[in-house]
NUDODREN-270493 format. One line per field, with one value per residue (C-alpha): residue number from 1; residue in three letters; x negated, y, z. Coordinates in nm, 3 decimals. Example, Ala and Ser with C-alpha at 12.3 -4.5 7.8 and 13.67 -1.06 7.14 Angstrom:
lovex = (1;2)
kekol = (ALA;SER)
X = (-1.230;-1.367)
Y = (-0.450;-0.106)
Z = (0.780;0.714)
//
This chain:
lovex = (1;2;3;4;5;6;7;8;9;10;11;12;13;14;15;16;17;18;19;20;21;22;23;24;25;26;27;28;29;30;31;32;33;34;35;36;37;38;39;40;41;42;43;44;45;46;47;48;49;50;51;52;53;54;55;56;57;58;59;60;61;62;63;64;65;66;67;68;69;70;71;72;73;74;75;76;77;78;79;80;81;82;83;84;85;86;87;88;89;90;91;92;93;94;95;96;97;98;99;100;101;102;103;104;105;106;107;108;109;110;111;112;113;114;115;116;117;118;119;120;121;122;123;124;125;126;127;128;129;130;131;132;133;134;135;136;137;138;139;140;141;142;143;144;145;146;147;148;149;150;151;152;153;154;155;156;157;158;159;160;161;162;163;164;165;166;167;168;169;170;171;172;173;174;175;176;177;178;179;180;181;182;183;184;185;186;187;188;189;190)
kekol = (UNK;UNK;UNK;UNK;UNK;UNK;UNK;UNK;UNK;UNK;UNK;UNK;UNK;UNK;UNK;UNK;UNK;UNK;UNK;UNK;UNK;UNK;UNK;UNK;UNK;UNK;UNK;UNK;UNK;UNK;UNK;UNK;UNK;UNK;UNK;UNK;UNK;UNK;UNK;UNK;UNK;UNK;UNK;UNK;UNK;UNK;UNK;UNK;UNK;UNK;UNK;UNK;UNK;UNK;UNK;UNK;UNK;UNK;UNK;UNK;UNK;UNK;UNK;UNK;UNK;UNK;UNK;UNK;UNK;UNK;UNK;UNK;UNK;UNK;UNK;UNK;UNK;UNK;UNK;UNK;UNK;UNK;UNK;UNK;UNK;UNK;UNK;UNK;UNK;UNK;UNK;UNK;UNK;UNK;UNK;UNK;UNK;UNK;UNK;UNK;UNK;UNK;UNK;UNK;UNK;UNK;UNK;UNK;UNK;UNK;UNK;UNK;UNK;UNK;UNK;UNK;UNK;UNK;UNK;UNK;UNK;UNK;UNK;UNK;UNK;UNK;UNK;UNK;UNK;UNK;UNK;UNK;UNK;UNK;UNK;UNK;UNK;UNK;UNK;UNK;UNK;UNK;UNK;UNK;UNK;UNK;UNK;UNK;UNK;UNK;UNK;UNK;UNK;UNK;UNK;UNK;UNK;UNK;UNK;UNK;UNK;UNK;UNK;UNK;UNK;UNK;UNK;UNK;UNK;UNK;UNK;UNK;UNK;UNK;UNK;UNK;UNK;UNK;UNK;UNK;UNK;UNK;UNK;UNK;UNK;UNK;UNK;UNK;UNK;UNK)
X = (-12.084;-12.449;-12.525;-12.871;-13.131;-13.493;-13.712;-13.878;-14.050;-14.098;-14.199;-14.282;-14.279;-14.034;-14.050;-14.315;-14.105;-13.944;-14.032;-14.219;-13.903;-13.663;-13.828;-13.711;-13.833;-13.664;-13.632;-13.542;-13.400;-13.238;-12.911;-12.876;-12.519;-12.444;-12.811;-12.755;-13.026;-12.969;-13.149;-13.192;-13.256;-13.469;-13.424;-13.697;-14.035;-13.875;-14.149;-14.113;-14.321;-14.202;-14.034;-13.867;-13.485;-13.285;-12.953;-12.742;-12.411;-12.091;-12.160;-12.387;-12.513;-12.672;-12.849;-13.163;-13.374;-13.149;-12.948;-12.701;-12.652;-12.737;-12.601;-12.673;-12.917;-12.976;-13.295;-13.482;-13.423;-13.677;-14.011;-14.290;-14.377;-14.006;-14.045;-14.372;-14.240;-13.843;-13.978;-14.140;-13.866;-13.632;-13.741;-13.781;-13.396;-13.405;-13.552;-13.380;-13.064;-13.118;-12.796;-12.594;-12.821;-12.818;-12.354;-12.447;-12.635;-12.372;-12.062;-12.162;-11.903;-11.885;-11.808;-11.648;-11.658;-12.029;-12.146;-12.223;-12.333;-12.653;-12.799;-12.815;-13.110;-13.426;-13.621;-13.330;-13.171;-12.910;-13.113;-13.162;-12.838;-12.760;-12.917;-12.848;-12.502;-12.481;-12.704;-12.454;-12.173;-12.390;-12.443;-12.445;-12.787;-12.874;-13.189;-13.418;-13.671;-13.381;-13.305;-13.673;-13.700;-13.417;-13.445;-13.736;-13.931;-13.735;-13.948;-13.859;-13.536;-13.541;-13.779;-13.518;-13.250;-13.465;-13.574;-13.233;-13.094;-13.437;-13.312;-12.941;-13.104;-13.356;-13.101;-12.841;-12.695;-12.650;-12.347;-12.291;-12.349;-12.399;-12.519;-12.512;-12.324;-12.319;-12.526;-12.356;-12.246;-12.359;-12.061;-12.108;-12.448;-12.546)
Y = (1.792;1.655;1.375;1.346;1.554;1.527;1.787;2.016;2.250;2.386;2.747;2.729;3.146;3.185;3.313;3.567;3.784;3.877;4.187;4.012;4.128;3.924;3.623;3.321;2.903;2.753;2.440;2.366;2.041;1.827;1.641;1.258;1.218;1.549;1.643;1.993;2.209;2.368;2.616;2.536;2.663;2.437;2.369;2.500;2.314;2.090;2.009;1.856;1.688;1.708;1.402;1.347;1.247;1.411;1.444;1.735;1.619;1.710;1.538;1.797;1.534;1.331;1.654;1.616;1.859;2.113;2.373;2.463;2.463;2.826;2.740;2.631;2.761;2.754;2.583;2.939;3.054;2.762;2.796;2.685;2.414;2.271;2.316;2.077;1.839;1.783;1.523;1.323;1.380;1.243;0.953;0.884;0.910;0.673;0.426;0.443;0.420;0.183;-0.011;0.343;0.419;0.012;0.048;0.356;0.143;-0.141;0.107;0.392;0.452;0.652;1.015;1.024;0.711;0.873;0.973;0.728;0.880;0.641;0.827;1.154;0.943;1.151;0.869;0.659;0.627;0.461;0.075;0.087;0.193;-0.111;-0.362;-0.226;-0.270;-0.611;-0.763;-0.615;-0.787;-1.114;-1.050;-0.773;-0.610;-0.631;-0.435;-0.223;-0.491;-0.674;-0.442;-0.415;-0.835;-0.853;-0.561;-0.557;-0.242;-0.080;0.056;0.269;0.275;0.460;0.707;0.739;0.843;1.093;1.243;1.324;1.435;1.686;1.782;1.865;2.069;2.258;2.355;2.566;2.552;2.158;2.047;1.722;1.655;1.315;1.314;1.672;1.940;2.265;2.527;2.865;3.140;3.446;3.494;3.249;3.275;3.379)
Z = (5.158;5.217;5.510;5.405;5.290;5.104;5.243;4.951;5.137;5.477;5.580;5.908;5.929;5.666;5.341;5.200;5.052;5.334;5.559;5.853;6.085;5.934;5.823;5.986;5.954;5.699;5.523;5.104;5.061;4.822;4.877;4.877;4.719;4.465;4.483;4.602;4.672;5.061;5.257;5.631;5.971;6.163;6.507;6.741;6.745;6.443;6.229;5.913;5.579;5.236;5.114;5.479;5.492;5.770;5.846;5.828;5.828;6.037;6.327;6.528;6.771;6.502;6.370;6.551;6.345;6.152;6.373;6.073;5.682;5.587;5.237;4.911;4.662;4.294;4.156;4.113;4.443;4.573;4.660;4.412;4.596;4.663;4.229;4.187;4.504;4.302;4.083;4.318;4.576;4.303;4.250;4.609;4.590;4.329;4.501;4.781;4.622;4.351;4.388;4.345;4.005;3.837;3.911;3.670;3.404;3.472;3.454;3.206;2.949;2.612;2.612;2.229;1.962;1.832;2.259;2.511;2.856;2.834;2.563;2.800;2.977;2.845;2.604;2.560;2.227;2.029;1.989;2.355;2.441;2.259;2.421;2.742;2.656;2.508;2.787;3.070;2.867;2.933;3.306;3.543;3.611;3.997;4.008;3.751;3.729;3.631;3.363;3.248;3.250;3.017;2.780;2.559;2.549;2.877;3.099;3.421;3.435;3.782;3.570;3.311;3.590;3.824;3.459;3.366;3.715;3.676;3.406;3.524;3.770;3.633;3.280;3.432;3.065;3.048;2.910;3.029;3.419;3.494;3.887;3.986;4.067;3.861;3.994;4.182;3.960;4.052;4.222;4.454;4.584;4.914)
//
């Protein structure tokens, strides 16, 4: 379950593919924690920009712009906006949970004695899996600009992690799922 959402998109009058009878407001957003994609219902007169974090989370009295969760969604049943807005949404999340993303860098482990997890980051390979690994044994990294002060040739280390999550995403057929969730089957979706 989602307590926070990034907003991808917002159709005001619903979507276009609708007949006009049953088209409704609705909102595509992104999950905080699994990084779920959820469509909306907006509360009346709710407005809303893309980027926004709102909570929709249990507690009903705290939801001050989302009436209900209609349910989760798959990354093609977005909009083509909420597709062009994910990557800078992403890295919003990023940033705003830094400390969550550098325990991943400081904690990452191998997946088989060839396979660490670190070299699932898009651009990262084997030499700089390396030295991100020796320099943690050293000290603990506290921040990315930590990480790109001590590692030579590291840069964007939140870039590296909103890449790969992007990637998890958008690949329905990814084997290895670092931060998300795996998309419905088509038995599940709504």
């Amino acid at each position: 379950m989602e307590d926070y959402v990034y907003v991808l998109d917002y159709l005001a009058k619903g979507r276009g593919d609708l007949s006009p009878y049953k088209r409704n407001p609705v909102v595509y957003g992104i999950g905080e924690a699994q990084f779920t994609f959820l469509e909306l219902i907006p509360k009346h007169d709710a407005t809303f920009t893309v980027g926004e974090r709102i909570y929709v989370g249990k507690d009903a009295a705290l939801r001050t712009k989302i009436e209900k969760i209609k349910g989760r969604v798959n990354f093609e049943n977005l909009t083509s906006t909420a597709h062009g807005e994910l990557p800078y949404v992403l890295l919003d999340i990023v940033h705003n949970n830094e400390a969550r993303f550098v325990k991943f860098f400081n904690e990452a482990s191998a997946i088989s004695t060839r396979f660490h997890v670190l070299e699932l980051l898009p651009g990262l390979g084997k030499k700089m899996m390396i030295e991100i690994l020796d320099e943690r044994k050293k000290k603990p990294f506290e921040s990315f600009k930590e990480m790109q002060d001590r590692i030579d040739f590291l840069r964007s280390p939140d870039k590296l992690i909103s890449k790969r999550i992007e990637l998890e995403l958008t690949d329905p057929n990814q084997k290895y799922r670092v931060f998300t969730r795996p998309p419905l089957t088509r038995d599940h979706q709504q």
